[in-house]
C-alpha angles and dihedrals in degrees: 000000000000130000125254129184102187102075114086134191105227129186107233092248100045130154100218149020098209090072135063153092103308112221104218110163092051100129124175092042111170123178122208126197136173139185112248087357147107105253128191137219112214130197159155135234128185102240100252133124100300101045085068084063085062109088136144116287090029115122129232123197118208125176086334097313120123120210130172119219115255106168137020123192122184122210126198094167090126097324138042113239142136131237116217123193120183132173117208114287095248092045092056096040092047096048082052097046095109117206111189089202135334122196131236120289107198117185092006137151123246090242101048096056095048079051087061094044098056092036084057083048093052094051103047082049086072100074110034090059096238119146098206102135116213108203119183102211112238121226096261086056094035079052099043088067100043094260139109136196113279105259086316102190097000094079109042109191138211115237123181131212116270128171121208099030128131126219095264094065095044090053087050080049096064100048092047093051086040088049086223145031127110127218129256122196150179145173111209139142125265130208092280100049095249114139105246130191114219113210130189131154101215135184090252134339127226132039129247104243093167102258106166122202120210144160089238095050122027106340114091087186142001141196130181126187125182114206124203091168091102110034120132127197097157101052109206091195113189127180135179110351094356099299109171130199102251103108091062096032097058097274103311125109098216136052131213131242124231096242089055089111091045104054097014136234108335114173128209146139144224138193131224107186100174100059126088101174124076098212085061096047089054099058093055099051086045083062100049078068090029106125091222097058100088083203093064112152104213086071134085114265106241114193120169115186126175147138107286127210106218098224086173091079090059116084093229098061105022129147089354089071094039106127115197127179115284093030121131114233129188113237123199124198129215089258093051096259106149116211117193107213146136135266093238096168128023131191106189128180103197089198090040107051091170104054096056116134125215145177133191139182128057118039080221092221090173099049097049096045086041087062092031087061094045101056081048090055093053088049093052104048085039086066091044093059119093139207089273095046082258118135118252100224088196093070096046113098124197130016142344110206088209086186083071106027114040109216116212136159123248095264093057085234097114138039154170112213116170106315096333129087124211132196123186138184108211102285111037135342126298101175136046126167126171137021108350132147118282125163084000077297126115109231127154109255146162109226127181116187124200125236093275093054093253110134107251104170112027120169123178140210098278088047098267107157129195117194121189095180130047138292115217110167130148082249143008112192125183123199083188142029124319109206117193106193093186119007135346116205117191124186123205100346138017102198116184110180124216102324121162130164142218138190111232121210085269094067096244120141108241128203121216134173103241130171091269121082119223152179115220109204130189108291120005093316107118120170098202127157117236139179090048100317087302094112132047120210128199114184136184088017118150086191148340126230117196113195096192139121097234140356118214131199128181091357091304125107115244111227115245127191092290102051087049087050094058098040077056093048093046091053094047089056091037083052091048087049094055091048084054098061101032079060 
C-alpha cells in the first residue's frame, strides 16, 4: 500500500482546493476517464477515523480533478475498508440539475440554448436552496486554454421543447442535434469562494505536446485494429418523418463521399431525427465526409489500446509526459509506422504507473450518443407509462404513423386506423369519419349507423348528406335547393326567403332570390307576398280551404259556414215568431 498526498477530502461547499483532509492511506486508485463521457475515480480506504469523514456528496480532489462521492460500499471480508466510488463534480451536478421544462429553441446557437437551460437551473435553485454554481466560458477563457466554441453561430440547431430533464442531457442533446462538439469541464473556485462548475461545448479538447508512444519507451503492449465494418462512402440521410435530402441534392436523397472511387460503394444510413429542414439535413450529412471531422465515416476505424507507463510520475520526464483526454499522441509500431491519433479513454493507477489502460483513436460519437439515447429512451417511455402499464399520450412528442401503429382506446371501441377513424358500441360499428370504402370506391365520408347496423346519417365527400331519421333542430337554413322527394312536415313556421324565377332561351325554368318572398308549390300554383309584404298573392289555385275557426280583415271577422248556418237558423225562428204573433 503505498502513500499518496494528492488526494483530498473536501466538504461539498468548500472554499478551496488547496486545503483538506488528505487522504493518505487510499491504495487501488484507478481514474477513469472518458471523451464526451461521464468518467469515475475508485478507490479503498482502510476503515479508521478518518474513513468515517468520507460520505456521499463529499468531494475528493485528485491531481487537479474534482469528483463528488456517489457511492460508498464497506467491507468487513478480512479487513475492514471502505470502497469509495465518485463521478467527476460537473457531471454529477449536471445529471442533478434538475429543469422542469424548457421550451423549443428553433434556428438557435449551441451556446444560447445552454444559456436557457442553466438560466432555467439558476432560477429553480432558488428555490431549493442548493449553491452549485453553472458558468458558460467566455471566448477569452475558451482561448486561454487553446479552445473555441464548437461552430458557434455558424450551426444553428433545432431543439425541441422537453419537461423533466437535467442539464447533462441537454448538453448530450446539443451535440447530438450539432452532429458534433465535445464537452469541456471544470470545478474551480470564483471571487466569492463559491465552487463553480465551468461548462463549454468546444471543437476539441486537449493540445498535441508531442508526447510518442512506443514499445521501447513507455508502451508495455500494444494493439492496433483497423475497422472497415462501419465505413460509409454513399450517405442515406433521413431526418424528421423520414424527410430525405433530395429536394436540395439534385433529387437524391444521398451524397456521395470523395473517397467513393478509393474504397468503393459502401451503403449506409443515418437518422436525424431532430431536423425538420432539408437544407439542414444536407449539411450534416455533407460533415460526416467533411476532412476536417476527425470522426469521418468513409474512412478505416483505427483504434490502438495497450498498457501505458506514466512517465509523467518520474522527475526526469514530468509534465512534459502528462497525457489528458482529448490529447494527440504519436504512436509508433513495431515496424516504425507512426499513427497520429487521440487519446480518446484513460485508466490510470496513480500508485501503479505502470498498469494504466488507453485507448486512442476515434472519439466513437455514435457509440456514446447510441448509448447516450438509449438510456433517453428508457427514461422517456419510462415517463409515458402510467400506473396500469397504460401510455400517457400527454408526454409523447412527434407523430403516430397510424398506417403502421393502430391506435385504439382500452375498451377496443375506438380506433385510428390509417386515416379513418372507427367508434363501436359492444356489438358493430356506429361511427365512421374519413376515407373509407363506398360503391368498391375510397371517398372521405361521416357515417352513423343505427343499433341494428343499417346507415342512418351518411354524408360524402362533396357534402351530400342522407338522413333516414329525423331532423329536429331550432333552425334549418339553406344557401341553395331543397328537394323533398315524399312529405314535408313543418311544424310552427315554413319561411322561404326572396325567390323568384325565370324562364331562359332555352326554355328552362330558372330560380332566383328577388325582393319578394314566396312560396313555390307543385305545378304552377305559388303563394308569394308582394307590394312589400302588404299583399298576398295566390296564383294557379283552383280553390282555397281554411280550416280555421275564424278569419278575420281589417280587424272584422269575416262570417264561415257556420256562422251562415246559425244567421239561418236565427231568421227561420225570427220568421216562426212572426207567424206567432201575426196568429
Amino acid at each position: 500500500m503505498g502513500q499518496i498526498t494528492f488526494m483530498r477530502l473536501h466538504d461539498r461547499y468548500t472554499d478551496s482546493f488547496e486545503t483538506g483532509e488528505v487522504l493518505n492511506n487510499a491504495y487501488n486508485i484507478k481514474e477513469t476517464r472518458i471523451l464526451n463521457d461521464t468518467g469515475s475515480i475508485e478507490f479503498d480506504y482502510p476503515y479508521d477515523e478518518k474513513a468515517r469523514l468520507i460520505s456521499q456528496n463529499m468531494l475528493v480532489s485528485v491531481n487537479g480533478h474534482i469528483y463528488e462521492i456517489s457511492r460508498t460500499t464497506r467491507n468487513t471480508n478480512g479487513t475492514d475498508t471502505l470502497h469509495v466510488y465518485g463521478t467527476p463534480h460537473f457531471v454529477y451536478e449536471a445529471q442533478k440539475a434538475f429543469i422542469p421544462t424548457i421550451g423549443d429553441n428553433i434556428g438557435k446557437s449551441s451556446r444560447y440554448v445552454l444559456k436557457q437551460a442553466i438560466d432555467i437551473i439558476s432560477e429553480f435553485k432558488k428555490y431549493v436552496g442548493e449553491r452549485c454554481i453553472f458558468h458558460i466560458m467566455t471566448e477569452a477563457e475558451l482561448t486561454a486554454k487553446g479552445m473555441k466554441w464548437v461552430a458557434d453561430d455558424k450551426l444553428l440547431i433545432d431543439f425541441f421543447s422537453t419537461d423533466k430533464t437535467n442539464l447533462w442531457d441537454v448538453i448530450k442533446t446539443i451535440i447530438e442535434n450539432l452532429g458534433r462538439g465535445e464537452i469541456y469541464h471544470e470545478t474551480g473556485i470564483d471571487s466569492s469562494n463559491n465552487v463553480v462548475c465551468n461548462i463549454a461545448i468546444v471543437e476539441r479538447i486537449g493540445t498535441d505536446n508531442g508526447v510518442r508512444l512506443r514499445l521501447e519507451k513507455n508502451m508495455r503492449s500494444i494493439s492496433i485494429e483497423r475497422n472497415v465494418s462501419d465505413m460509409i462512402t454513399r450517405l442515406w440521410a433521413f431526418g424528421s418523418d423520414d424527410l430525405t435530402v433530395s429536394s436540395v441534392n439534385g433529387g437524391k436523397a444521398y451524397i456521395d463521399s470523395p473517397n467513393i472511387e478509393k474504397y468503393g460503394v459502401q451503403e449506409g444510413y443515418k437518422d436525424y431525427s431532430d431536423y425538420t429542414s432539408a437544407e439542414k439535413l444536407l449539411r450534416n450529412a455533407k460533415w460526416e465526409f467533411d476532412e476536417d471531422n476527425e470522426d469521418r465515416i468513409d474512412a478505416p476505424q483505427l483504434t490502438i489500446s495497450g498498457k501505458l507507463i506514466d512517465l509523467s510520475k518520474l522527475a526526469e520526464y514530468g509534465a512534459a509526459e502528462k497525457l489528458e483526454i482529448g490529447d494527440t499522441v504519436h504512436v509508433f509500431d513495431i515496424d516504425g509506422t507512426e499513427y497520429v491519433q487521440r487519446v480518446i479513454e484513460y485508466q490510470a493507477y496513480p500508485l501503479e504507473p505502470k498498469e494504466s489502460n488507453i485507448s486512442i483513436g476515434h472519439i466513437r460519437r455514435d457509440f456514446f450518443i447510441g448509448i447516450w439515447q438509449t438510456e433517453q429512451a428508457t427514461k422517456k417511455h419510462s415517463k409515458w407509462q402510467t400506473a396500469n402499464n397504460s401510455v400517457n399520450i400527454r408526454k409523447v412528442q412527434g407523430t403516430v404513423n397510424t398506417n403502421r401503429n393502430e391506435v385504439q382506446s382500452d375498451n377496443e371501441l375506438l380506433k385510428i386506423v390509417g386515416d379513418l377513424l372507427i367508434i363501436k358500441d359492444s356489438q358493430r360499428d356506429r361511427i365512421h369519419i374519413g376515407n373509407d370504402e363506398v360503391d368498391n370506391k375510397k371517398q372521405f365520408v361521416f357515417l352513423l349507423y343505427d343499433v341494428d347496423g343499417n346507415p342512418v346519417i351518411f354524408f360524402d365527400e362533396k357534402g351530400n348528406g342522407i338522413f333516414s331519421g329525423t331532423i329536429r333542430g331550432a333552425k334549418i337554413e339553406s344557401d341553395t335547393d331543397i328537394n323533398v322527394n315524399k312529405d314535408a312536415s313543418v311544424g310552427q313556421y315554413l319561411r322561404v326567403g326572396y325567390i323568384s324565377s325565370y324562364v331562359n332561351d332555352e326554355g328552362k325554368t330558372i330560380y332566383k332570390w328577388s325582393d319578394e318572398s314566396g312560396i313555390l308549390l307543385s305545378g304552377y300554383t305559388s303563394i308569394k307576398t308582394t307590394n312589400g309584404g302588404n299583399n298576398l298573392a295566390i296564383g294557379a289555385m283552383s280553390s282555397i280551404e281554411l280550416n280555421a275557426t275564424k278569419v278575420m280583415q281589417n280587424g272584422n271577422r269575416l262570417l264561415n259556414t257556420d256562422d251562415l248556418k246559425d244567421i239561418m237558423e236565427e231568421i227561420r225562428q225570427l220568421k216562426a215568431k212572426i207567424s206567432e204573433l201575426e196568429n
